[in-house]
C-alpha positions in Angstrom: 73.4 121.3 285.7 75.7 118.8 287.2 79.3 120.2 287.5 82.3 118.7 286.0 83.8 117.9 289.3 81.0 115.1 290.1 80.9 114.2 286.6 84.5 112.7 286.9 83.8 111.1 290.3 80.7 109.8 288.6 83.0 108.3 285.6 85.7 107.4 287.9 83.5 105.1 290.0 81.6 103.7 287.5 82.2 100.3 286.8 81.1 99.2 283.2 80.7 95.6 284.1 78.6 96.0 286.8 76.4 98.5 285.1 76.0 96.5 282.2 75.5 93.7 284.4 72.3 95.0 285.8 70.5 94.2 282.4 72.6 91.7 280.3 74.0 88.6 281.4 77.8 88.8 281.2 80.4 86.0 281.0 83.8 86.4 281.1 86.3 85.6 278.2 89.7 86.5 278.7 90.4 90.2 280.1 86.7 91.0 278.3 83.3 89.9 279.0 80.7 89.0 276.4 77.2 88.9 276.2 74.0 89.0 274.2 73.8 92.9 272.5 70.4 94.6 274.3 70.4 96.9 271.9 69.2 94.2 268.3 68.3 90.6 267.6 71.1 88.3 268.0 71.6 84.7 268.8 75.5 84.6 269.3 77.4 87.0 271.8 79.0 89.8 269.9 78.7 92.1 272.4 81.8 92.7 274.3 82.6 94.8 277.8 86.2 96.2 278.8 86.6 96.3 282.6 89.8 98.1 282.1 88.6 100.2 279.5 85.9 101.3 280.6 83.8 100.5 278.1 81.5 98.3 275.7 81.0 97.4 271.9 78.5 95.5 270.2 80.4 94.3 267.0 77.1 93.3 265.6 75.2 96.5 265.8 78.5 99.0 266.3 76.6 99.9 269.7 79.4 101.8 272.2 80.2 103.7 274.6 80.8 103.7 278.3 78.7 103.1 281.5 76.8 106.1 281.1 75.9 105.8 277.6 74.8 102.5 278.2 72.3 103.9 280.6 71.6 106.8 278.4 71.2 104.4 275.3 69.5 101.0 276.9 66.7 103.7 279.4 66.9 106.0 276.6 67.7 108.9 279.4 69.4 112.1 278.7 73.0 112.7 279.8 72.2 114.3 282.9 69.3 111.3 283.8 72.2 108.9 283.4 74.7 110.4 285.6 72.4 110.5 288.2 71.1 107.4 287.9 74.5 105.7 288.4 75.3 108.5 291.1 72.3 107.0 293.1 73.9 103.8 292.1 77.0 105.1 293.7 75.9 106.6 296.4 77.8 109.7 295.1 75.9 113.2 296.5 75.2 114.9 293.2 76.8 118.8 293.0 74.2 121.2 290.6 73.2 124.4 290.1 69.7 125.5 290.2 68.5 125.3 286.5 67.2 128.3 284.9 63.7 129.0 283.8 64.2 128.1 280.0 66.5 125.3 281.0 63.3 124.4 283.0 60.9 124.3 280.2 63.8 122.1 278.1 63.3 119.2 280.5 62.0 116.4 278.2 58.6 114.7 278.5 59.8 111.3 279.3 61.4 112.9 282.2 58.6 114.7 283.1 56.2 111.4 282.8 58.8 109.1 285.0 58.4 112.2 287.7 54.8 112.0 287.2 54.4 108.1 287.6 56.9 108.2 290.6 54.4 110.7 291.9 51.3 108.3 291.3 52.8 105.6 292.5 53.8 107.1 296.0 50.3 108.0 296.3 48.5 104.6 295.7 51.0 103.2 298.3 49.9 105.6 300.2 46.6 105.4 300.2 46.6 101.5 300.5 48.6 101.8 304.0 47.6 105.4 305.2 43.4 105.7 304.4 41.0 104.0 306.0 39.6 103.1 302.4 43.3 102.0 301.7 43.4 99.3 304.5 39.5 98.1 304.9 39.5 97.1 300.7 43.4 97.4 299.2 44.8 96.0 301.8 42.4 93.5 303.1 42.1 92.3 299.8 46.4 91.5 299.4 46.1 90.2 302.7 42.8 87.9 301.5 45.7 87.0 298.6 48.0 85.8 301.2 50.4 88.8 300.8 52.7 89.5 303.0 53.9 93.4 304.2 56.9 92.4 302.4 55.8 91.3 299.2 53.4 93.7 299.5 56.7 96.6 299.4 59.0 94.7 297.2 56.1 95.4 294.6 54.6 98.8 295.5 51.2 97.7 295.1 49.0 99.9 296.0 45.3 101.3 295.9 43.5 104.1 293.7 40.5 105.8 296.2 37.3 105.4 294.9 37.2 108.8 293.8 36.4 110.6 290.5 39.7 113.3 291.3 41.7 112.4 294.4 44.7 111.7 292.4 44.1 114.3 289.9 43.4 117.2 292.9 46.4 115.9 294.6 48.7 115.8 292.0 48.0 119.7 290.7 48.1 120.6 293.8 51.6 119.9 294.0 52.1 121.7 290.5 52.5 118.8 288.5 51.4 119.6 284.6 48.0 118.4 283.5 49.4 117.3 280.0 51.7 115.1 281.9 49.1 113.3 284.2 47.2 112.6 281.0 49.8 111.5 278.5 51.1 108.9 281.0 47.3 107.9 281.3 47.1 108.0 285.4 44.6 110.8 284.9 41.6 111.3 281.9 41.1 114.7 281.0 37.5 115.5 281.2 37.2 118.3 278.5 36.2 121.1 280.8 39.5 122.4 282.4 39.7 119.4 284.4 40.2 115.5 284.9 39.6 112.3 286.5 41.5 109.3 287.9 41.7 106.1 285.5 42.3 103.7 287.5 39.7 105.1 290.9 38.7 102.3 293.3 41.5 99.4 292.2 44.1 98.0 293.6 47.3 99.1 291.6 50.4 97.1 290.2 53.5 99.6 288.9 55.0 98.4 286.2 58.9 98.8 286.9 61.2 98.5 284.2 64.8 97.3 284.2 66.1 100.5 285.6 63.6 100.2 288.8 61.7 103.3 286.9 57.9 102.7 287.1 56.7 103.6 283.6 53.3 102.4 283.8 50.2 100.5 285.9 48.2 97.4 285.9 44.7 98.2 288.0 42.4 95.6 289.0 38.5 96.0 289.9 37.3 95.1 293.2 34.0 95.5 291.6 31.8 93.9 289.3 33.0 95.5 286.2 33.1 94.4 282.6 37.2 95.5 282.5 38.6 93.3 285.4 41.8 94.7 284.8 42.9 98.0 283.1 46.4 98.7 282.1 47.8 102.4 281.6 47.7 103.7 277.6 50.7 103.0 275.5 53.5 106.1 275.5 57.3 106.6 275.3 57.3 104.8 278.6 55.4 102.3 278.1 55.0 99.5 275.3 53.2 96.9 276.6 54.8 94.1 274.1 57.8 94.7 275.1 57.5 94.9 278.9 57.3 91.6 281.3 56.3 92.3 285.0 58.4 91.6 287.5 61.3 91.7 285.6 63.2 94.5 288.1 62.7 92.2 291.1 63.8 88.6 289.1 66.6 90.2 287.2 69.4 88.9 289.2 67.9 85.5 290.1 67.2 84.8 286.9 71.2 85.9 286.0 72.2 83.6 289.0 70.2 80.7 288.6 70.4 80.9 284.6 66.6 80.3 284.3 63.5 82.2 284.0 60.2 80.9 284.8 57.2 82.9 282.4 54.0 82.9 283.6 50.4 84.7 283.0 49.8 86.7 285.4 50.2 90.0 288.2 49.7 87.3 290.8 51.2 84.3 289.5 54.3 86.2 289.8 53.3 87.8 293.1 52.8 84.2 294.8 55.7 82.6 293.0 58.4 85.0 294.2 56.8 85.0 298.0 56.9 81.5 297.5 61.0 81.7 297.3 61.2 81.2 293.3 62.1 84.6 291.9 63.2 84.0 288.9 59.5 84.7 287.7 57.8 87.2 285.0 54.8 87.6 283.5 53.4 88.6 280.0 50.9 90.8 281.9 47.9 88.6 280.3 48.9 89.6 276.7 50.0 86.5 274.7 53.9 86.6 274.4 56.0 89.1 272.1 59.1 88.8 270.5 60.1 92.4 272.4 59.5 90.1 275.8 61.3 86.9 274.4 64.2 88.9 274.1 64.7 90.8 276.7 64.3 87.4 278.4 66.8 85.9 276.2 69.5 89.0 277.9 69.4 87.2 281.0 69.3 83.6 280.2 68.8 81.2 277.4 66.7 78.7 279.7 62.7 79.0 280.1 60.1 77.1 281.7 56.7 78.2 281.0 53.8 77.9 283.7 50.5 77.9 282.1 47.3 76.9 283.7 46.0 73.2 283.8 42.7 73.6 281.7 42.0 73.7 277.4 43.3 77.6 277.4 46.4 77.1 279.4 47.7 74.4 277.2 47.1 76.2 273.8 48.4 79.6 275.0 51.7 77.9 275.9 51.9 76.5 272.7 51.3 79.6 270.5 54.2 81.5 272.6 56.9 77.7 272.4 57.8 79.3 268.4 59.1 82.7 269.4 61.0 81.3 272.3 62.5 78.7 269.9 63.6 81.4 267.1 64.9 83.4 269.5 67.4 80.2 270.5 65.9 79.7 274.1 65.7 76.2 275.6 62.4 75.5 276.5 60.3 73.5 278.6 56.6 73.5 279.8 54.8 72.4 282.8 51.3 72.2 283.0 49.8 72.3 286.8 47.1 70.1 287.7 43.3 71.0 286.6 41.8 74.1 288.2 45.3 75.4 289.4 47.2 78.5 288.2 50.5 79.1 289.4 49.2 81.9 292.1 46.6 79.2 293.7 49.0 76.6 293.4 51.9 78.6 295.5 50.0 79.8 298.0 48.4 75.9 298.5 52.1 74.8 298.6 55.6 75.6 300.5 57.8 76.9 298.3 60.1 73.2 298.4 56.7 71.6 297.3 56.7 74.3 294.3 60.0 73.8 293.5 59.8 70.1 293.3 56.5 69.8 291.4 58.1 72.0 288.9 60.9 70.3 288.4 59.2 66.6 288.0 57.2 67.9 285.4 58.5 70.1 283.1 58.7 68.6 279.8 60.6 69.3 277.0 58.4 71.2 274.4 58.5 68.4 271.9 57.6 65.7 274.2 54.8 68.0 275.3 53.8 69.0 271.8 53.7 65.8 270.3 51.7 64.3 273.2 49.2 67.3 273.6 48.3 67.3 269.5 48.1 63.0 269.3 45.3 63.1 272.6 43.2 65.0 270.1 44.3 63.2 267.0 43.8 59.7 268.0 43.5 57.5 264.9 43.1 60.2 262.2 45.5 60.0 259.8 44.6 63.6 258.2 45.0 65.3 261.9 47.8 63.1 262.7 49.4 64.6 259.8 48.5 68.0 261.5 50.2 67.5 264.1 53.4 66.5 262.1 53.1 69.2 260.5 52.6 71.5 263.3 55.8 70.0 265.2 57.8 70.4 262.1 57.3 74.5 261.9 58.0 74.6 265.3 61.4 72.6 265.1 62.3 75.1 261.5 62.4 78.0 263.5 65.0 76.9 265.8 68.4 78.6 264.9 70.7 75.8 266.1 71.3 72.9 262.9 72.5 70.5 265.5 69.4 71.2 267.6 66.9 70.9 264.8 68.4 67.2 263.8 68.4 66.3 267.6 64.5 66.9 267.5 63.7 65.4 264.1 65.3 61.9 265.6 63.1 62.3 268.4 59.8 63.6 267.1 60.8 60.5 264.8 60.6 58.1 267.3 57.4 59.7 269.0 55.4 60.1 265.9 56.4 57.1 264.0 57.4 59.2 260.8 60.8 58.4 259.1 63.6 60.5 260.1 64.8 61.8 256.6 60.5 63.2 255.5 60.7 64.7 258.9 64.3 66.7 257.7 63.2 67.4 254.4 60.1 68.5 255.5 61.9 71.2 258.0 64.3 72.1 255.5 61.4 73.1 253.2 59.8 75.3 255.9 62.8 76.9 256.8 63.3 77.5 253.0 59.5 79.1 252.9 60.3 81.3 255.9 63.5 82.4 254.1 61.9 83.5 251.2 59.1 85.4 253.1 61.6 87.2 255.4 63.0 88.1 251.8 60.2 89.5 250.8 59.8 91.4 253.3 62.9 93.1 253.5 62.7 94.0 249.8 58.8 95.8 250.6 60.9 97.4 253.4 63.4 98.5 251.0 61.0 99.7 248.3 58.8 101.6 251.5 62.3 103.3 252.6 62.5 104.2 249.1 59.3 105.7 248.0 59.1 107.9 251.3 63.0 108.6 251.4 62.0 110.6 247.8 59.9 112.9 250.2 63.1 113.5 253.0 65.3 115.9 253.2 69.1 115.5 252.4 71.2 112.9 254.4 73.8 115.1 256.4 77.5 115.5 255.0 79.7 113.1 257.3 82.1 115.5 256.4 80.7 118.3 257.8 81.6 119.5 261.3 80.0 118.6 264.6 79.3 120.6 267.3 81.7 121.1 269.9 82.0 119.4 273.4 80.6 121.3 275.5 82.4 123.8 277.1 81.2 122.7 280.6 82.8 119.5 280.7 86.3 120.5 280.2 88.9 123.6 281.5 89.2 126.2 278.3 92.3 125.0 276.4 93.7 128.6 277.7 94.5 127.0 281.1 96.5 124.6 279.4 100.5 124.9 281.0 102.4 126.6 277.8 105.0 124.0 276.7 108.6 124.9 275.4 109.5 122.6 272.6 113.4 122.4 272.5 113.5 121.5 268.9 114.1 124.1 266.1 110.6 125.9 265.1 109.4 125.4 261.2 108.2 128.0 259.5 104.2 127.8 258.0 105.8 126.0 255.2 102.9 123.6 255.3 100.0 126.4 256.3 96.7 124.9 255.4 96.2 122.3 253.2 93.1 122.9 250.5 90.1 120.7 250.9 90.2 118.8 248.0 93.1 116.8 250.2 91.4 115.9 253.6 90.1 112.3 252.4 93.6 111.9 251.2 95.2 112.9 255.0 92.5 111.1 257.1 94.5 108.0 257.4 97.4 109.8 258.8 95.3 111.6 260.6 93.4 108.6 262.3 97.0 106.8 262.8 98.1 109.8 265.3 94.7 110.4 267.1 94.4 106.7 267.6 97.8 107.0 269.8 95.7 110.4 271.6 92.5 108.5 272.4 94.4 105.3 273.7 97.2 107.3 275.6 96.6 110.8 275.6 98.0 111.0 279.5 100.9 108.5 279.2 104.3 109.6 279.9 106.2 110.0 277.0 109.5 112.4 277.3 111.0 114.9 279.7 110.5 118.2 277.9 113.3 121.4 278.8 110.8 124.0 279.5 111.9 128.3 279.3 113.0 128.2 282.9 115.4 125.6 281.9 113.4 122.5 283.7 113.1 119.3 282.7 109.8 118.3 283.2 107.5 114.9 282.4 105.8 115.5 279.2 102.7 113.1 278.3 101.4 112.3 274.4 99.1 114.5 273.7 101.6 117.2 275.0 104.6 115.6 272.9 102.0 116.3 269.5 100.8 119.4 270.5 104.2 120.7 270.6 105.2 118.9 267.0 101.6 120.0 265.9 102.5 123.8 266.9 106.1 123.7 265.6 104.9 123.3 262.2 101.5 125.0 262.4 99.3 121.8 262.1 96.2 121.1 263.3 93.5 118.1 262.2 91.6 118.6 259.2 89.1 115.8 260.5 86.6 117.8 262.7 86.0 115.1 265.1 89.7 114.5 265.2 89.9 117.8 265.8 87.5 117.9 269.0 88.6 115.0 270.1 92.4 116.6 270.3 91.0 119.3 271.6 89.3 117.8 274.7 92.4 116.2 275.2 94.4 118.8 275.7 91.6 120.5 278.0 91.7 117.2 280.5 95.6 117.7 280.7 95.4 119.7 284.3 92.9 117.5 285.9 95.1 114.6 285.1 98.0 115.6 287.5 96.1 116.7 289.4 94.7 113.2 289.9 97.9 111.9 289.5 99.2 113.9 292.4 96.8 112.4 294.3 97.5 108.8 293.3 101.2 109.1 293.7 100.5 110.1 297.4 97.8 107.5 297.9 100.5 105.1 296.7 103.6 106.4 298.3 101.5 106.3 301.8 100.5 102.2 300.7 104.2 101.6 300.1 105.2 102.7 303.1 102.6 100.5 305.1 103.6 97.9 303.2 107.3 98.2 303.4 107.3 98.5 306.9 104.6 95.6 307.4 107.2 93.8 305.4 110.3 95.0 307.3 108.5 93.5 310.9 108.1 90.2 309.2 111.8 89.8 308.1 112.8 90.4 311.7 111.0 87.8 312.7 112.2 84.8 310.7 116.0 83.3 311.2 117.9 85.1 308.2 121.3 86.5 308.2 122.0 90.4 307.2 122.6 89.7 303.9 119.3 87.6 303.5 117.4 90.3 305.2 118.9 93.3 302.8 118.3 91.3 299.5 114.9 90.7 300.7 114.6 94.1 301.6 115.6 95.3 298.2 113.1 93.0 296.3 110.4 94.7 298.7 111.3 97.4 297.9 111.8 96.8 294.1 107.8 95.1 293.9 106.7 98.0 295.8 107.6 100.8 293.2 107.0 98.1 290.4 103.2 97.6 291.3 103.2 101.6 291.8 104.6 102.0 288.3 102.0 99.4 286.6 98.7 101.6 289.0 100.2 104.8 287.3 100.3 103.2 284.2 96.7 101.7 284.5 95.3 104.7 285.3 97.1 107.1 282.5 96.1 104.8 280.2 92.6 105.0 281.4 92.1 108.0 282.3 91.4 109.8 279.0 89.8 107.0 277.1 87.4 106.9 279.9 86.6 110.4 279.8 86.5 110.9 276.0 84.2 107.3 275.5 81.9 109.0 277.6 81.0 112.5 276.2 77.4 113.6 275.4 77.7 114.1 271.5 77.5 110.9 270.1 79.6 111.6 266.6 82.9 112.3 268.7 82.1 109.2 271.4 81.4 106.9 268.5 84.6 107.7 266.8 86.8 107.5 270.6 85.5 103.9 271.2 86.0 102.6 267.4 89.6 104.2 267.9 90.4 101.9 271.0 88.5 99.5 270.9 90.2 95.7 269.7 87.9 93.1 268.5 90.7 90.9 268.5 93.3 89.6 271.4 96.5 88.3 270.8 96.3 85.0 272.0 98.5 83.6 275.1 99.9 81.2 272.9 102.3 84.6 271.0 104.0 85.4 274.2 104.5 81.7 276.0 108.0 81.4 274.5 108.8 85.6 273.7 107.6 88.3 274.9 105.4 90.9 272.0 105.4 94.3 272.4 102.9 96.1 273.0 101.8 99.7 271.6 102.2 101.4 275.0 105.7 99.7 275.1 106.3 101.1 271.4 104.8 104.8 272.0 108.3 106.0 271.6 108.5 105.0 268.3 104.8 104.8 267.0 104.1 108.0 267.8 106.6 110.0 266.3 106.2 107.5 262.9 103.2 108.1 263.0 103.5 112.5 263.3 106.0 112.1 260.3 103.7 110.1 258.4 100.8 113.1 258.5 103.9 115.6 257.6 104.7 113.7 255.0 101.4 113.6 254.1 100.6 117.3 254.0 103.7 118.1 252.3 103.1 116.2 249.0 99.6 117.3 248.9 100.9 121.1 248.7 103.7 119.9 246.5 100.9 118.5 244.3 98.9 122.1 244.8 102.3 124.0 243.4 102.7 121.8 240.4 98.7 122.2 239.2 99.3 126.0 240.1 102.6 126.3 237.7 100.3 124.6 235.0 97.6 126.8 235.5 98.8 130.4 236.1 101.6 130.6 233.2 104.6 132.7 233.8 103.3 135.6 236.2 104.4 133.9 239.8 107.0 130.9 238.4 110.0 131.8 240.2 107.8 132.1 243.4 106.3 129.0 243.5 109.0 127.3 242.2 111.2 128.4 245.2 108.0 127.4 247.6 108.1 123.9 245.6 112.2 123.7 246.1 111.4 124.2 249.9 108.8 121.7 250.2 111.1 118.9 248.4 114.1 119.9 251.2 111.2 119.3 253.9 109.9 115.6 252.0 114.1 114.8 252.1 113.7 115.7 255.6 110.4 113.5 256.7 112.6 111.0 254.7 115.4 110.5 257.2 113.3 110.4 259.9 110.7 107.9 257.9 113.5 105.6 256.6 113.2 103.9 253.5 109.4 104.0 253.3 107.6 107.3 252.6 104.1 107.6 252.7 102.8 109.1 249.4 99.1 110.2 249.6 98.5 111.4 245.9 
């Protein structure tokens, strides 16, 4: 179990952006960066990442959460997988101690399978380098393919002995679990105890996911064998329609050029990137999926597909030009010349020559379309209207209305067919498409329906959630006992019944909205018993109004959520200690750097000591503004990362802002913001939730003295004279607007 101290140095050096970065293609907009969501179908960028923050949000899908549970949601890894994958990322040495044997056997099965396939992997690479079998028939063969060592490690190929159980001996040897080596298919079991290798006596090609975690295999025969290649079965790990390969290696060109080529094959990409163009992937020989159109679609909005010059070439790019086009791509084909394929074709050309042929003939897909249907439809009117109608589903799928009507005029012009039949004729496709996605959704509907009938009960929202876990925060019992100077209520409020938390919610959500968003900001000087004044932040400011009147949140993720606050109090100064000091020592530097350079321009005294001052003054300003970044962010980083997904889900809708005020608000006045305002919006809102609670128990006494006739009156009516003195109060401190619940 990773300890809490690595955890935080995890979280701490974490940067969202550049995790995020890794799989979705970011641009910047503002303070924010936006992107395509990863995580469902979308044509325009709702999907928004906070540098300063910490965080992301799809406000398309409600996706959120922070750099680790993006990793944890996008690799679908556990908590513990993610941490250390961006602690490898980090190069941050990860602190655990040694898991127990039931915490052993809780280890899931993807986790198990990666470890497996890692395994498998490392041995096919080493057998290709390392046996003589390896190097006189793996080997030879890459290097007969014009591989290079390198390209030969930048995609851990590798080769699988001709032998019925090398892999399978090896791997139990080491103690790895039999049901393991067969449920990521590297291994067949044999129905005797034992098992054999799939993939014996090929050359291997790992399939590595975004993440750089191989999750399956591509073999290929040597052999004259009826299955040239054989891929590993589908599992958790891997779906093959939704996998491209070579997507870990052309991830970032394809980002940084804003382009992806697709192409067929292992090789074709193989050759291509050796070549020097790396923004390549292939469909791995299946035809093309919307799964791999979109996670093309994260990284760029520009393909060019590379298909083969011959009959099958031409009509498999055509049956994969729709999905790109609904998914909102931009698309082009080029066709090589006859008897090429894009791996023959790089290794016969330098990789300027590639480049060049490439971009002389792409074509845009209309102008390719159109010319490829008319060689086979000559003079036949009934074909030629084929082919209009062909062109014309193709253009309804595209998203874009502006787009669509930019094709009509052209396949107009091409096809000789009058502008308006070509838009009416699209409009009546998309409104056939329409209707059939309807229909669909309402058999969906009707399926959820029938088998829902045979579910069990959808959980109470209301009900509470388990607690953070204890191991990723001090007990609240180490929290520093505050003394709160102002005169201590009685329990006049107590507990509120039930029947009133959906009625105190709001309130509630009003305070812990301040919490999540500035739980470690400064706030007041509090007198403590030894007669002290010491700095107290927000969340201690509530607590101490919270425990002078015996509140606490009704809401039970509220409730955590307060609660892990409070718990993350000592570890923030502590930080903060060690900021100040980091910042005091750059002050220095700087202030003396600053002091050498005044002496050495021609000022007088006076020039030098008001430049001095405003040093001096910018020097504990830009100190003030770091301390005030990193209070701010301390706590929302922490709580926008915890492991149960209720209370993280709640902490990023609580600070995250869909909206920014524009720059046009503050050209001529400065706005205020809520960190500027915590003085007053806190407090408000504390007297709000009183006010609150108090009518609902007022509301409690009065269908009490209805209900229980004459046997407690005089009780509850002095317990309903003190609650209105306690509303009068809230009143004063309100103003004129009271917040009435009931």
């Amino acid at each position: 179990m990773i300890d809490r101290a690595t955890i935080n140095q995890i979280l701490d050096a974490a940067d969202v952006v550049d995790v995020v970065s890794d799989f979705v293609t970011l641009r910047r907009r503002g303070s924010n960066y936006t992107g395509l969501c990863p995580f469902h179908n979308e044509k325009t960028p709702s999907f928004s990442v906070s540098r300063a923050k910490g965080i992301y949000k799809c406000f398309g899908c409600g996706k959120a959460g922070s750099a680790v549970n993006f990793v944890m949601e996008h690799e679908h890894m556990t908590y513990a997988e993610a941490l250390k994958y961006l602690a490898k990322k980090y190069h941050i040495e990860v602190h655990e101690r040694e898991l127990s044997d039931e915490e052993k056997e809780q280890q899931t099965e993807r986790e198990s399978m990666l470890i497996v396939n890692e395994f498998a992997n490392s041995f096919f690479e080493d057998t290709l380098h390392n046996t003589d079998d390896g190097r006189n028939i793996g080997l030879a063969y890459f290097y007969e393919r014009s591989l290079s060592d390198e390209t030969i490690k930048t995609f851990h190929l590798g080769y699988s002995p001709d032998d019925r159980t090398a892999l399978y001996n090896a791997a139990t040897a080491k103690g790895y679990n039999r049901k393991f080596l067969f449920s990521t298919g590297v291994c067949t079991d044999d129905n005797h105890g034992g098992g054999f290798d799939r993939f014996r006596g090929r050359v291997m090609f790992p399939f590595i996911n975004i993440a750089g975690k191989v999750i399956g295999f591509g073999g290929r025969t040597l052999k004259q064998d009826h299955a040239k290649y054989l891929n590993s079965p589908e599992s958790i790990l891997y779906v093959k329609n939704r996998e491209l390969y070579g997507i870990f290696q052309a991830k970032r060109e394809i980002s940084r050029q804003d382009k992806c080529y697709l192409v067929e094959g292992y090789f074709d990409v193989i050759s291509m990137y050796q070549s020097g163009i790396q923004n390549v992937v292939a469909s791995s020989g299946t035809s093309l999926t919307d799964g791999q159109v979109r996670m093309i679609h994260r990284f760029t909005e520009n393909v060019t597909v590379l298909y083969d010059g011959d009959s099958a070439g031409i009509h498999a790019s055509l049956r994969g030009i729709d999905m790109l086009l609904a998914e909102g791509l931009n698309v082009k084909v080029a066709l090589l010349p006859d008897g090429e394929d894009p791996d023959s074709f790089a290794r016969s050309h330098s990789a300027s020559e590639l480049q060049q042929f490439i971009t002389d003939n792409e074509t845009d897909f209309i102008s390719f379309k159109v010319n490829i249907l008319l060689k086979d439809a000559q003079n036949d009117p009934i074909k030629k209207a084929q082919v209009v109608t062909d062109v014309v589903k193709s253009i309804s799928v595209i998203p874009s209305q502006i787009t669509r009507a930019i094709y009509a005029k052209e396949c107009s012009r091409m096809l000789d067919v009058h502008e308006s039949v070509l838009i009416s004729e699209i409009g009546k496709a998309r409104d056939r498409q329409k209707a059939e996605d309807f229909k669909k959704r309402q058999r969906a509907k009707e399926d959820a329906s029938r088998s829902s009938q045979n579910l069990t009960p959808a959980p109470d929202n209301d009900a509470p959630v388990p607690e953070v876990d204890d191991t990723q925060a001090p007990p609240l019992g180490t929290q520093p006992v505050i003394q709160h100077g102002e005169q201590q209520h009685d329990s006049f409020i107590g507990t509120v019944k039930s029947v009133h938390e959906r009625l105190l919610y709001p309130q509630e959500e009003s305070l812990i909205r301040y919490v999540a968003k500035y739980a470690m900001c400064y706030f007041c000087d509090t007198q403590y018993a030894d007669g002290v004044e010491r700095p107290t932040s927000v969340v201690e400011y509530v607590n101490n109004e919270l425990l002078g009147d015996n509140i606490e949140f009704t809401h039970p993720i509220y409730k955590e959520i307060f609660r892990y606050a409070l718990s993350c109090v000592p570890d923030y100064y502590n930080s903060l200690s060690e900021l100040e000091e980091k910042l005091d020592a750059e002050g220095r530097q700087r202030l003396a750097a600053g002091i050498d350079g005044l002496r050495n321009r021609s000022l007088s005294f006076s020039e030098i000591e008001k430049e001095e001052t405003n040093l001096r003054e910018s020097i504990e300003k830009d100190k003030q503004d770091a301390i005030a970044s990193f209070s701010i962010n301390f706590f929302e980083r922490r709580v926008c990362s915890v492991e149960n997904d209720e209370i993280r889900r709640t902490a990023i809708n609580l600070v995250s802002e869909k909206y920014q005020l524009s720059q046009i608000h503050t050209m001529y006045a400065h706005v205020p913001t809520d960190f500027e305002r915590l003085f007053v919006l806190v407090p408000e809102a504390i007297n709000n939730w009183k006010n609150a609670i108090v009518q609902c128990h007022i509301k409690d006494i009065q269908e009490e003295l209805r209900t229980s006739g004459q046997t407690n009156a005089q009780e509850l009516l002095e317990r309903l004279n003190d609650l209105y003195q306690r509303r009068r109060e809230l009143a004063k401190l309100i103003g004129d607007r009271v917040v009435n619940p009931i």
